[in-house]
N, C-alpha and C positions, 0 to 999 in steps of 0.2 A: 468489269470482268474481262482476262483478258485470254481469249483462243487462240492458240498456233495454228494452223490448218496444216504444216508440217508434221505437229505433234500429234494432232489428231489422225492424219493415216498414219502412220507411225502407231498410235493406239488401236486402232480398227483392226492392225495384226495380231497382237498379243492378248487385246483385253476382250472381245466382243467375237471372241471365233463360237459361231452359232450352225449350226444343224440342225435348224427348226421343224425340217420336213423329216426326219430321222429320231435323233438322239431329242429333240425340245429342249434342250440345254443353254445356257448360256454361262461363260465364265466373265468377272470382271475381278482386275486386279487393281490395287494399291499403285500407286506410281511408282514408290519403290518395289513393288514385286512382291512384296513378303506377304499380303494379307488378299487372300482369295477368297470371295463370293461367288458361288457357283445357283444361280437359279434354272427351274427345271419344271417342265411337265409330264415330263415321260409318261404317268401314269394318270393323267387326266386329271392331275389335284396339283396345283401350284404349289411349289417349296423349295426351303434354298436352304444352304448351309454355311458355313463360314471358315477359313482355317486360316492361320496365321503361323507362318516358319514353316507348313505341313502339320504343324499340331491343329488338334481341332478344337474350333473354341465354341460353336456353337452346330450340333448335330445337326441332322434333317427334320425340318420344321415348316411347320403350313403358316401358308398366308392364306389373306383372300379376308375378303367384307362378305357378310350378309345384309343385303338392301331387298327390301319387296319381297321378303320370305324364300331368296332362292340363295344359296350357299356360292358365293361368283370364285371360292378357291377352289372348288370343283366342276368335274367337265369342261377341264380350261384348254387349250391349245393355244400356243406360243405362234402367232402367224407374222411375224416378219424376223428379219435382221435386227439386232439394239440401234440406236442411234446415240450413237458415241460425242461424247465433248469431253474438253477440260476444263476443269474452273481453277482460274490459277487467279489471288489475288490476293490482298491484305487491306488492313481498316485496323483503326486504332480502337482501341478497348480499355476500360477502367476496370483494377478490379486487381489480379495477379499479376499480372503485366501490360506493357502500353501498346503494343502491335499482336496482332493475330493473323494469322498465316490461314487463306483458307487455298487447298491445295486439292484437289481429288479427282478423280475420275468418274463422270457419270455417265451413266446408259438408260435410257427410255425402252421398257422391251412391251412390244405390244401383241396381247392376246386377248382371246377371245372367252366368255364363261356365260355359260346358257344363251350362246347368243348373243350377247353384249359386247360391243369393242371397250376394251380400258386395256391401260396402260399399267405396268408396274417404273416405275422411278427409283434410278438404287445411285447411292454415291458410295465410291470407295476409296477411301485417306488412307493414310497411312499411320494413323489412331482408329480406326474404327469406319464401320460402316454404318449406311441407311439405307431407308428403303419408305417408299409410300404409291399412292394409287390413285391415279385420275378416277374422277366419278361420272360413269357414262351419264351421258344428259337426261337418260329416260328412265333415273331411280329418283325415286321419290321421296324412300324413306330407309336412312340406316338403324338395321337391327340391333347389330353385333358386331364383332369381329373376330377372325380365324386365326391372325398374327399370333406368333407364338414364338419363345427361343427354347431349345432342349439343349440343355447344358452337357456338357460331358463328364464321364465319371468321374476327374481326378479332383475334381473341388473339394479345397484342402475349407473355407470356411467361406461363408455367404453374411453378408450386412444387407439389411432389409429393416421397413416402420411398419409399426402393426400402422392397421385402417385409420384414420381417420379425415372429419369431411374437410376442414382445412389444413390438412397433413404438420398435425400438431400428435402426433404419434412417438411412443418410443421409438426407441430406434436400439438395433441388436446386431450382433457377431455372434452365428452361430454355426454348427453347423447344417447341411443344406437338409436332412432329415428332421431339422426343427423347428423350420419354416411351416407353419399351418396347411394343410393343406384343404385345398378348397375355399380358404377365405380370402375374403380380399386384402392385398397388403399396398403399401404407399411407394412407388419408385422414383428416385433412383435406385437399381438394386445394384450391388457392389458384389461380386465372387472373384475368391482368387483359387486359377488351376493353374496349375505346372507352375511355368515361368509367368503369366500373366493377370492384370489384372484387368475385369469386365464389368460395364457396367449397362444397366439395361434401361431407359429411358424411351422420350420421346422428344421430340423439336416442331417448334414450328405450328402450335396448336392455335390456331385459329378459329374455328367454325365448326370442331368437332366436337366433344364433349370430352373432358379429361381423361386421361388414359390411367388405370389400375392394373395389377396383375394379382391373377391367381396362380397357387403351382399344382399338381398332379403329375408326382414322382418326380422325374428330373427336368420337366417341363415347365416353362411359366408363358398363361397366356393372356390375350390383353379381354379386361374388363372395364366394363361405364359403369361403375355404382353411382353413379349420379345422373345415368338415362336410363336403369335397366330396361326400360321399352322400348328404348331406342329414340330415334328423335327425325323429324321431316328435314331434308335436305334445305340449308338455309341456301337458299339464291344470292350470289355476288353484289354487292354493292357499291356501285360506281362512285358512292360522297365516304367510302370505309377503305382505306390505304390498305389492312391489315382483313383482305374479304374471300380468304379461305381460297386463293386461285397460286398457283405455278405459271408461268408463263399462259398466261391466257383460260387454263385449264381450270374446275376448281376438282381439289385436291383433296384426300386427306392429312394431316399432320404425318411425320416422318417419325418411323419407328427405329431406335438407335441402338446401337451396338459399340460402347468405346473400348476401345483394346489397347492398354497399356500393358509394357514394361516393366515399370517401375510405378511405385505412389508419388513418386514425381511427376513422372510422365501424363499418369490417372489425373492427378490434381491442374494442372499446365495445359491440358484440353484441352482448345479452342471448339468440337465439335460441334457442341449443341450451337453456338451464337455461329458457327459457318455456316447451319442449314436455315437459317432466317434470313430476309429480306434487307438489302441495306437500307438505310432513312431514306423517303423520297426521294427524287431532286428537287435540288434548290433548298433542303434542310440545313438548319445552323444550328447544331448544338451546343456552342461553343459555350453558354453562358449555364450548361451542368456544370456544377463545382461542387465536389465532394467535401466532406467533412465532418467532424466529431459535433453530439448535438447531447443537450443537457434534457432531458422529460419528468415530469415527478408523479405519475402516475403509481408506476410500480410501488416506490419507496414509500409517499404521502397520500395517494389517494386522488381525488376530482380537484383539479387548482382550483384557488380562491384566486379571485380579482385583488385582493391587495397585496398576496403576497408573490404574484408575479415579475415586479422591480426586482425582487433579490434572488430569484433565478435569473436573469439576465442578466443581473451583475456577478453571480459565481459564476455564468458562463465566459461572459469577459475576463473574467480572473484566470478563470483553467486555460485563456485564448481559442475556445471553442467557436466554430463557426456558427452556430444552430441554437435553437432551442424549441421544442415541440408543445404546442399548447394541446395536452389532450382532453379526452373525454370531461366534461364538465364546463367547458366555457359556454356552451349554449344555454344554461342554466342561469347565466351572468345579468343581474338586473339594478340598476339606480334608478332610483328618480329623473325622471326625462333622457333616458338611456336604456337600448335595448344593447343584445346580445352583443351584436356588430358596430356598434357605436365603443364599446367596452374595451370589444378585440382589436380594434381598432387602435385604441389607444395603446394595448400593452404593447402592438406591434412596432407603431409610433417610438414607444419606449426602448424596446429592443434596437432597434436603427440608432439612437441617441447613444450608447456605448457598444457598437459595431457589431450586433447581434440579429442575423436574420430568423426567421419566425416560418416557423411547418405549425399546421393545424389539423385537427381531427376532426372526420364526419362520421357518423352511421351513414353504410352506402343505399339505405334505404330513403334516405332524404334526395337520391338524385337516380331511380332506376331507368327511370327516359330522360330521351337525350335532349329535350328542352328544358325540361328542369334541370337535368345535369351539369347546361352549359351554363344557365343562368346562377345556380349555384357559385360554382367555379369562377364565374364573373366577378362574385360576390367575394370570395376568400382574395383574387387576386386586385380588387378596389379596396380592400381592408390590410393588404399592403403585405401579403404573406409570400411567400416563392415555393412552397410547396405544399402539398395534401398529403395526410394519412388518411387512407377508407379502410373501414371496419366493419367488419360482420358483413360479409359478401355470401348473399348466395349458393345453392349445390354448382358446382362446375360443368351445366353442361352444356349443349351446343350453344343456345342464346345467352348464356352467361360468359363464352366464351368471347362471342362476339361482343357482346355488352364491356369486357377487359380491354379489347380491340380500339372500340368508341374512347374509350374515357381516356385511354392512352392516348389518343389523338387529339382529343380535346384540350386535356392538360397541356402538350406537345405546343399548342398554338396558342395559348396563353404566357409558356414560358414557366408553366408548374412542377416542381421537382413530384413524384409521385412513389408513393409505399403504401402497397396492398396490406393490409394486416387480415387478420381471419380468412386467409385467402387458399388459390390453390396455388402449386408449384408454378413456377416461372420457366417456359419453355426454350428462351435465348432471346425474343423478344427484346430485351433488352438490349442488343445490337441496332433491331428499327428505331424504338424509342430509348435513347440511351435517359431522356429525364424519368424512366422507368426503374431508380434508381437502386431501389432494395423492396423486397416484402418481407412478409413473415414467411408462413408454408413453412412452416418449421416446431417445431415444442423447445422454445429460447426458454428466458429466464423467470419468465411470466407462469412456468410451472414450477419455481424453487419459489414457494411464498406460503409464510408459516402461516398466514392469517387464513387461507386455501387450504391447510394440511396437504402443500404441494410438494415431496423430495423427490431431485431429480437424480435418475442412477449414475455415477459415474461409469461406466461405459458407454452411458450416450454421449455426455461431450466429447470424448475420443473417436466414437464411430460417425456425426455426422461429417465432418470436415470429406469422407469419401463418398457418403450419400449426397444426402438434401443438398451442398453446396458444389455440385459436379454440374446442377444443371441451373446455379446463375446464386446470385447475392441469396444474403438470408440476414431478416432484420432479429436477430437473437437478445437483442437488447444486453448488451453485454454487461459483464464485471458487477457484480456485487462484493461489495464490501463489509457490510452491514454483521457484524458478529453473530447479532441472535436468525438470521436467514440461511448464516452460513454455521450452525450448529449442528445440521443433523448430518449431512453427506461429509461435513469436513471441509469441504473446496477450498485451498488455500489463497492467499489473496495473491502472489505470482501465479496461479493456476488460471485464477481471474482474470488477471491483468490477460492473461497470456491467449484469452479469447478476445481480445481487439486487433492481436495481432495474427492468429490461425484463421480465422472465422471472416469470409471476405461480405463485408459489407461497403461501400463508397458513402455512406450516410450510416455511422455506429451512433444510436441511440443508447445511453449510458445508463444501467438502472438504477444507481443505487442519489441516494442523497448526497449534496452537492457538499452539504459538509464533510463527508466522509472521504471525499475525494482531493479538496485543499487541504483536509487535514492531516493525508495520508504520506511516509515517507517514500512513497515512489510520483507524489506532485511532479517532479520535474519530467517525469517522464510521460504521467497525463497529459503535459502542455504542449510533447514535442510528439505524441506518439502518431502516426498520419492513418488514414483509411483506407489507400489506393497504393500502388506499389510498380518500381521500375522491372521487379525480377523478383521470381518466388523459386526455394528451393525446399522439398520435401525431405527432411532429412534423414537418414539410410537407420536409424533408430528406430522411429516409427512403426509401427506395427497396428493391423486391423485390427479394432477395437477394444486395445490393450494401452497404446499412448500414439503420443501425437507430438511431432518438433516440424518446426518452419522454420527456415533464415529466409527474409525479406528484406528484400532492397529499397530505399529511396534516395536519390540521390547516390552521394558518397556514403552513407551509413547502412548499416545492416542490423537487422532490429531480430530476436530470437523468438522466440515465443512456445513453449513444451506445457501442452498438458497431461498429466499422468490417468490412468486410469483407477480401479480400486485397487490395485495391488503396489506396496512398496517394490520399489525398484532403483536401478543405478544403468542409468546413460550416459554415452557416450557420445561426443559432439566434434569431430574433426572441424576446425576454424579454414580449411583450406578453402573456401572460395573467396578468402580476403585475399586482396596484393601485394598487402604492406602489414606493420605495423599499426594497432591503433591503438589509441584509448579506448577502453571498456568499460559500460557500467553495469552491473551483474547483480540479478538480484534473485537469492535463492528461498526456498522455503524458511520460516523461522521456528522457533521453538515450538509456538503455537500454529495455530493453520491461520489465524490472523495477526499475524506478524510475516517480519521480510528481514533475514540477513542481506546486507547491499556492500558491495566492495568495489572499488575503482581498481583498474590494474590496468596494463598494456599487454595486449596479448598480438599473437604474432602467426601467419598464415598456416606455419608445424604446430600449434598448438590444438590440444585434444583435451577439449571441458570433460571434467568428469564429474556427474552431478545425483546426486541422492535423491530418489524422492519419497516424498512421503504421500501413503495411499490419497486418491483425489488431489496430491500434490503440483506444483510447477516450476517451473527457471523463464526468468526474461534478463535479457539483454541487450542494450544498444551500443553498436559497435562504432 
């Protein structure tokens, strides 16, 4: 991190002008000016606001924890001046793009509530704000909490997931009167008013219990459905890198606020992995390597031991890095051979045609951390580079910390790592970058006819601005399969077209491996990448109606448009090419399992104009 101390009196004029013995106020601005946080006690209840340009994006709304049964956002007084810094710094990142810019202005403002000294903690970007709360030393146990955003009235429509415990929820565009009220729903929450787009999250969840929201009228405030009793203050752990402290302090998680321009702008975020921790020192991450991975779960069911050789040789064929042995190897038995003697071999097998091996556990098999580590010993002596954990737990503070652990563990083994049946990913993934992708999502694993599972098309349009705003999502992409894709329609560039929207660094593939050699867009199975130099959110796009990306790797540029359920005709301005290229275009077909494909050369003035048909899509490699 690096401070000007120029900069900073320079900032202690403009951003931290405080009349605590007076007004209780504090303002803090954006480095570029345009977005203002104003926090306040004038009236003996802590609360802050937000505006951006002079518009307001987020009304007057309370903070404050309840710990020990006493409400600490009330009866507050503001007793000193902020204590100003800059965080000016950058760190590479996989995922949308390779560098992230962490840039802002923070203020430490310290008051006082029944008593108690705490601190409030706010950063302000110039995407968005945070804010969180040192935990005085002499609470013992959090209740609740007071955090709240009150939206303003111009919201034109709101995206938000109904409840569930591993935010496997629908997800909707609607408007903000049809949001449930009173229940609890799953955030990221996504609103657009005026010129702007917001979203409401959390960073940096360590030690506390997952954060929920509920709304009442234009309010949404934060709820623990998975502590409703609250939970005892977990004490910092000096052997846990990841043990719920800020500079020495322990903390709560950081309540977010991102404010975009554009669904570019929204999607290109860096905010949530800027309010996380970077890797220790002396961390080497360099041996994460993303990549496309083959699993046969979804499509066939529990693997058989014999016919694992020809999933590693389809995966060699499509030149896949991966391939996930899931649920069912533990099952695995010969004659003077156990489970691990088995897995062991296929992995063996895997290595012999340049295929590395991810494996699956129940995370019930490793809930403390002796067993945990001994496990893990075990997956990485049987020759695999990563884990999937499954069926995790409700999220609350010890399960929190228990995410914390196993990151760490994995981390020091050298284990790539995917939550599946999890909760949302806080940014996290910045500390532990082999933190590589979860679920916390409702992927493909809910379109399965054997389930009577059909998924709406306006969910895969609306998450790309939820669920994936606050880190990877293992959606297990692209099915192919005719009779799965019978009832919604999803056309197979619609499908394809979720490897390339949908930020995963590790795409587990669902459909069957023949489906995919056999299919006329192979070639571009084999070339298509997971991580990306440059993402553009294209000016088409619209909440929870369709969805277009141009992404960069290298010198190519790769498209990817999902439609929602309505036919429609987009348009696709090619200007962010420099030159001339080859193109290979591949549009809806007759059928929704079929692909019209056409080579052309198109040119930086060119303007795709593309049909689609309902749950339709367009890809492209430039």
């Amino acid at each position: 991190m690096r401070i000007s101390k120029a900069a900073t009196t320079a900032l202690l004029v403009f951003a931290a002008t405080s009349a605590f013995s007076q007004s209780q106020t504090v303002n803090i601005s954006s480095p570029d000016k345009r977005i203002v946080l104003t926090v306040t006690s004038a009236d003996k209840k802590l609360s802050y606001m937000v505006k951006a340009d002079n518009q307001s994006i987020i009304n007057k709304s309370a903070l404050g924890l309840v710990a020990d049964g006493e409400d600490l956002g009330q009866n507050t007084k503001i007793t000193g001046k902020a204590v100003v810094s800059i965080i000016n710094e950058s760190y590479p990142v996989i995922g949308n793009h390779t560098k992230a810019v962490n840039y802002a202005n923070e203020a430490q403002i310290p008051f006082t509530a029944h008593g108690k000294s705490m601190a409030l903690i706010v950063r302000v970007y110039n995407d968005g704000v945070a804010l969180r709360y040192t935990i005085a030393s002499a609470l013992k146990h959090i209740d609740s909490e007071r955090t709240a955003w009150t939206l303003p009235q111009n919201v034109k429509k709101i995206a938000w997931a109904d409840f569930h415990q591993s935010y496997e929820g629908v997800n909707y565009v609607t408007p903000l009167n049809e949001v449930p009220e009173g229940k609890v729903i799953m955030p990221p929450v996504t609103f657009q008013a005026g010129n702007y787009y917001v979203a409401l999250s959390e960073a940096d969840c360590e030690s506390f219990a997952d954060m929920a929201l509920t709304r009442t009228g234009n309010t949404f405030s934060v709820a623990y459905p998975f502590a409703q009793k609250g939970w005892n203050v977990i004490q910092p752990s000096k052997q846990v890198y990841l043990n719920g402290t800020y500079k020495g302090k322990m903390v709560s998680p950081w309540r977010t606020t991102l404010i975009a321009r554009s669904l570019n702008a929204l999607v290109n975020s860096d905010l949530i992995t800027n309010l996380c921790p970077p890797p220790a020192k002396g961390s080497n991450f360099s041996w994460v390597k993303p990549g496309r991975s083959l699993w046969q779960w979804w499509s066939v069911g529990a693997p058989k031991f014999e016919d694992q050789k020809n999933w590693y040789n389809a995966a060699a064929k499509l030149t896949w890095e991966y391939y996930l042995v899931d649920d069912g190897w533990r099952n695995w038995r010969q004659e003077g051979k156990d489970q691990w003697q088995l897995l062991k071999e296929v992995i063996d097998y895997g290595k012999t045609v340049g295929v590395k091996s991810l494996v699956w556990v129940d995370s019930k098999e490793f809930r403390k951390a002796t067993e945990r580590r001994a496990y893990l010993q075990k997956v990485k002596e049987a020759g695999a580079v990563g884990i999937k954990i499954d069926f995790i737990p409700d999220a609350d503070a010890d399960i929190m910390q228990w995410y914390a652990e196993t990151q760490q563990d994995c981390a020091k083994l050298k284990l790539l790592l995917n939550f599946h049946g999890s909760v949302k990913p806080t940014g996290l993934n910045r500390t532990y970058p082999n933190d590589i992708t979860r679920e916390a999502i409702r992927g493909n694993e809910y379109h399965m006819t054997k389930y009577k599972r059909v998924m709406p098309p306006q969910h895969d349009v609306t998450v790309p601005f939820t669920r994936y705003l606050n880190g990877p999502a293992d959606f297990t992409s692209v099915i192919l399969n005719p009779d799965e894709l019978a009832t919604t329609k999803f056309t197979w560039p619609h499908e394809f077209a979720q490897a390339i929207v949908y930020t995963s660094p590790i795409i587990h593939f669902a459909d069957k491996y023949e489906l995919y050699l056999e299919n006329p867009m192979l070639d571009l199975f084999k070339q298509v990448p997971t991580t990306w130099d440059e993402t553009r959110v294209l000016s088409c796009s619209s909440l929870g109606d369709v969805v277009a990306y141009a992404r960069r790797k290298g010198t190519s540029w790769w498209i990817g448009v999902m439609n929602g359920g309505n036919e429609r005709e987009v348009k696709i301005p090619l200007n962010f090419l420099t030159k001339p290229v080859k193109g290979m275009l591949v549009y809806d077909g007759e059928t929704n399992t079929s692909v019209n494909k056409s080579e052309k050369t198109v040119t930086p003035k060119d303007v795709l104009t593309i049909k689609l048909r309902p749950s339709g899509g367009f890809v492209a490699k430039l």
